[in-house]
N, C-alpha and C positions, 0 to 999 in steps of 0.2 A: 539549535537547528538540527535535526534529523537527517540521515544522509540514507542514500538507496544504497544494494548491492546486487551483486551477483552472487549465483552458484557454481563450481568447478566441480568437471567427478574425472580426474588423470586415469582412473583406470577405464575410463569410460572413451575418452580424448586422448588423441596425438598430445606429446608435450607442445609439440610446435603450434599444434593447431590450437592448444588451450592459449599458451600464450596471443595469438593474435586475436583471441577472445577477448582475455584481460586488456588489451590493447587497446580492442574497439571500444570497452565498455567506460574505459577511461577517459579517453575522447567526450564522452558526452556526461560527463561529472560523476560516476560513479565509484564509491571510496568502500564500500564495504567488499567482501570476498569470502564466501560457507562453501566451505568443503567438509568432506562426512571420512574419518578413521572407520566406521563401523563396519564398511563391506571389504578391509583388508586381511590381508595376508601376510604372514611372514612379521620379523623381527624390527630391533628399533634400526639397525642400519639398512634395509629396505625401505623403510616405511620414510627414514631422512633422505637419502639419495630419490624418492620419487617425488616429495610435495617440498623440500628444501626450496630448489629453483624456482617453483611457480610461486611458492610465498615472498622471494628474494625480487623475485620479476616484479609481483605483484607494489609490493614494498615500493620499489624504484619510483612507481608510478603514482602512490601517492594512494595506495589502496592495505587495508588493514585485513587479514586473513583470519576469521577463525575457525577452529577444526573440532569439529563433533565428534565425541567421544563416552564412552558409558563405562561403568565400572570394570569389566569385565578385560576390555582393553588396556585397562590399567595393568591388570595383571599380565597379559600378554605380552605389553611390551615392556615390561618390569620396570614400570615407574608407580611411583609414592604421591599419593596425594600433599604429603608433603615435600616431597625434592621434586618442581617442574618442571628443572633443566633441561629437561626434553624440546618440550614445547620452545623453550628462549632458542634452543639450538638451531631448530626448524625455521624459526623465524615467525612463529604465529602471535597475534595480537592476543587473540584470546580464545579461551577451553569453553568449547559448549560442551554441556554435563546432559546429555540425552534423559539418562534416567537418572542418577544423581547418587547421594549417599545421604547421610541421615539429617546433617544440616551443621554439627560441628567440621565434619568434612570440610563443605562448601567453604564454612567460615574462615576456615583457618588459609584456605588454599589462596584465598584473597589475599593475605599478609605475605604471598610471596615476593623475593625479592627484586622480580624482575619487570615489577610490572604490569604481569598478566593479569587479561579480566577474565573473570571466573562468569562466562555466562550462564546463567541456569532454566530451566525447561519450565514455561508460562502457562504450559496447558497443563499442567499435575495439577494445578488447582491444590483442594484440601487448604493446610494452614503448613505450607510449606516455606513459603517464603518467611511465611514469621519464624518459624522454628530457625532458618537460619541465622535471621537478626539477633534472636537468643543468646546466638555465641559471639557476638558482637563483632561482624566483618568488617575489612575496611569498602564501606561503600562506595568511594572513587572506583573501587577494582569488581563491583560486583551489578550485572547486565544483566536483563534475562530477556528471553524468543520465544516465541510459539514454535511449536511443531506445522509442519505440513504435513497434508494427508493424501496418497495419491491414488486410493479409491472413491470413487463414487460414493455419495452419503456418508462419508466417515470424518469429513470436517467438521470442525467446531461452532456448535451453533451460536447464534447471535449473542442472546443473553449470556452462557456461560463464556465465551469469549470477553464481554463487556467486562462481568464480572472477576474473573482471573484479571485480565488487564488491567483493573481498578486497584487490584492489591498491590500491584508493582508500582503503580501513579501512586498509589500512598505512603510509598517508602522514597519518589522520587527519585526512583532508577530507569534508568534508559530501557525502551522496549523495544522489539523488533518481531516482526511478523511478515511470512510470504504469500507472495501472488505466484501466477503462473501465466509466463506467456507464449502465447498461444502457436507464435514460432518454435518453440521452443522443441528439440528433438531427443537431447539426452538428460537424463535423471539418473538415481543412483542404484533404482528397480526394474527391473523388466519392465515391472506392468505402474504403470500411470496413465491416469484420468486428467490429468488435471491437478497440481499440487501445488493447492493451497492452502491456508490455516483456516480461513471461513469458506465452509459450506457456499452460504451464499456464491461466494464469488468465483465457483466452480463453470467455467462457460462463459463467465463475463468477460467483458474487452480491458486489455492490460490498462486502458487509461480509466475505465470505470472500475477498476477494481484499485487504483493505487488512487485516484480521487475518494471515495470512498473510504479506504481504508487514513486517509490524511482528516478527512471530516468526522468519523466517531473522534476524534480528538484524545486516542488511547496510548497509538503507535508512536516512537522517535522513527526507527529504519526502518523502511520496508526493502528484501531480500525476493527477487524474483528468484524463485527454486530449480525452475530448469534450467540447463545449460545448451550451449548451440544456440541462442536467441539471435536471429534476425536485427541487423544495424535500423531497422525501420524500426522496430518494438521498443531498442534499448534509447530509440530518438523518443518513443510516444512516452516511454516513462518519465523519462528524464523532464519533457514539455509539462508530462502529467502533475511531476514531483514537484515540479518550482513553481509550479502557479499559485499566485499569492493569495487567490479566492477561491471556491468553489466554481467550478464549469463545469457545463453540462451540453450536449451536442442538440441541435436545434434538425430538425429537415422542415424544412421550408414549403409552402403551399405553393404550387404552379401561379398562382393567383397572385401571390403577393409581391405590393410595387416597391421600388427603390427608396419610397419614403418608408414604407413600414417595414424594411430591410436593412435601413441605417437605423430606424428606432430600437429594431429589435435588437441588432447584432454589434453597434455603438456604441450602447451606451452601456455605461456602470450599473447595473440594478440592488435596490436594494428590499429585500424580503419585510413588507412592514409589519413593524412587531404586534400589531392590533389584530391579530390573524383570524383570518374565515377558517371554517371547515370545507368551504366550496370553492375558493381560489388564493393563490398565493398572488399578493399585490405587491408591484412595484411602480409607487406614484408620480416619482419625481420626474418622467418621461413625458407627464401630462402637465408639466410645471415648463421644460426645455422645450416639448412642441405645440405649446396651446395655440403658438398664430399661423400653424402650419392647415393643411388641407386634410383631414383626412377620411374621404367620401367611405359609404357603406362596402363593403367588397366582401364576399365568402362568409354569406352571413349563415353559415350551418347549423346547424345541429353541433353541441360541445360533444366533446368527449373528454376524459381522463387524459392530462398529458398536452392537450393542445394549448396553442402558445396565443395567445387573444391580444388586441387591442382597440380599444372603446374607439366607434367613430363617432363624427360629425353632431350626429342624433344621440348620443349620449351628455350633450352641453358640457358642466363641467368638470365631468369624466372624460373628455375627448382625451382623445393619445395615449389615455395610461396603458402598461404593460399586467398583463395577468396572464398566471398558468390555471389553468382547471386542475383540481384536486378531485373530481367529480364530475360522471356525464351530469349535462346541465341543456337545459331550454335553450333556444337565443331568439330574442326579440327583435335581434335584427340590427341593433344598435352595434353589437358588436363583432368584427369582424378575426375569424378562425386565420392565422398569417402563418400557422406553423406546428409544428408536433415534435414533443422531448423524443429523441431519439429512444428506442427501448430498452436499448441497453442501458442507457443512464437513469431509468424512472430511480434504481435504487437511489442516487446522488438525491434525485429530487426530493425522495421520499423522507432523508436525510438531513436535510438544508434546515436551518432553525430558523424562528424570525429574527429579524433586525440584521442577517449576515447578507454581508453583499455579496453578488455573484454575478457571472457573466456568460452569456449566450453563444454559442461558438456555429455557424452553420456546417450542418453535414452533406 
């Protein structure tokens, strides 16, 4: 089971006001906690007296910290890739390796004795990850995360994100990738867009982007990367996170009655795996309501995204539920009850057959 997180940046946040952060996000099941060494200053005992207490806080509560780090900090605060007593001191779970080192590095840093997971950077792509399996790590201690990107167009596109993602799934290590929510006020840059790891989900709503990113079925954690996020955002992930199925937001036709309102938004759907190019079917609605009424209503014109159900004049099609995958004719038979919210067409676009899924109204 994959767990969400949060982001902290202390030099960014009051400690006080970080803490009531960690506090809130706890409240609503959140176990992970990324925080970034890379925009610091000063030595190892500044660097312990500022992030010590909030990984100590965070701990308390039942939340795992890890702290980004790149080689260059290595030297800074004169620690060894081999001696991590550092990090055990601090209190952190585990070392994200921004940019990394050659791969015996990595490997060896895994055999430490405390514990630490050695997370490593998922967007380098290349044959990185195998070069470290080379040196035979211990893989209980070895995670890897994407990067977030907090310029416009500099996220990771679909394919190569699939791709990198697949090599981690093939070693069987835990993954994690960020979203960005849209309350969100402070980051670790001046300038953000938006920081996420896919592109795509630049602009999307925190629950279409952590739904989404839970259906390519690539990610274990998703890490929302801003901080300051709104107690309504850290409720929508958390709703987002634990849904057992794929959901998608429905907006509902003026037009449409109480029965084809229970039909819609009641029932369990399931995507038949016999699949069109013109509509996603879900039958068994026409199985649960065949002795029900369901006269012609808002017999439109289809579009892309509208949410349909066969009437009356359809015989033994009445009741079924169908999406349009495609503008389409209507004969009349079948009545328009609703439209995929736009933000979630991605989810739809997404959805495979034979997955069950469920209608939520907007």
């Amino acid at each position: 089971m994959g767990r969400l997180g949060i982001s902290i940046y202390p030099d960014r946040m009051g400690i006080d006001e970080t803490k009531e952060y960690i506090k809130l996000a706890s409240k609503y099941g959140f176990k992970r906690i990324f925080t970034s060494l890379l925009q610091i200053k000063g030595d190892q005992e500044q660097v312990v007296n500022r992030f010590k207490d909030l990984i100590e806080y965070g701990k308390s509560l039942g939340m795992d910290t890890m702290v980004d780090m790149n080689p260059r900090l290595f030297d800074q605060l004169g620690v060894s890739y081999d001696n991590l007593k550092f990090f055990h001191d601090i209190g952190a779970w585990a070392i994200r390796l921004d940019e990394g080192f050659t791969g015996m590095e990595e490997a060896r840093m895994t055999h430490n004795p405390y514990g630490l997971k050695v997370e490593v950077n998922m967007s380098r792509g290349t044959h990185y990850i195998d070069q470290i399996m080379d040196y035979s790590p211990d893989r209980s201690n070895l995670i890897g995360s994407h990067n977030f990107y907090p310029q416009r167009y500099t996220g990771l596109g679909m394919e190569y994100f699939k791709k990198t993602s697949q090599q981690y799934r093939n070693h069987n290590l835990n993954t994690a990738a960020f979203v960005n929510a849209p309350s969100g006020s402070v980051g670790p840059w001046p300038l953000q867009e938006g920081m996420v790891s896919l592109e795509e989900h630049r602009g999307q709503s925190l629950f279409t982007q952590i739904m989404h990113m839970k259906m390519l079925g690539l990610i274990d954690d998703i890490l929302i990367s801003n901080a300051g996020v709104s107690e309504e955002d850290l409720k929508i992930a958390s709703e987002a996170f634990n849904m057992t199925m794929p959901t998608f937001h429905v907006i509902p036709t003026t037009t449409m009655s109480d029965l084809e309102h229970k039909i819609i938004f009641e029932s369990q759907h399931t995507y038949r795996g016999d699949h069109s190019d013109y509509v996603l079917r879900s039958t068994m609605t026409r199985v649960w309501y065949r002795d029900e009424d369901v006269p012609a209503n808002n017999t439109v014109p289809i579009k892309k995204g509208d949410v349909l159900l066969m009437n009356n004049d359809y015989a033994q099609y009445k009741a079924e539920t169908q999406i349009a995958l495609q503008d389409l004719d209507n004969n009349g038979r079948i009545n328009v009850v609703g439209h995929i919210a736009p933000e979630d067409e991605m989810i739809l676009d997404t959805l495979q057959p034979w997955s069950d899924f469920k209608m939520i109204e907007k």
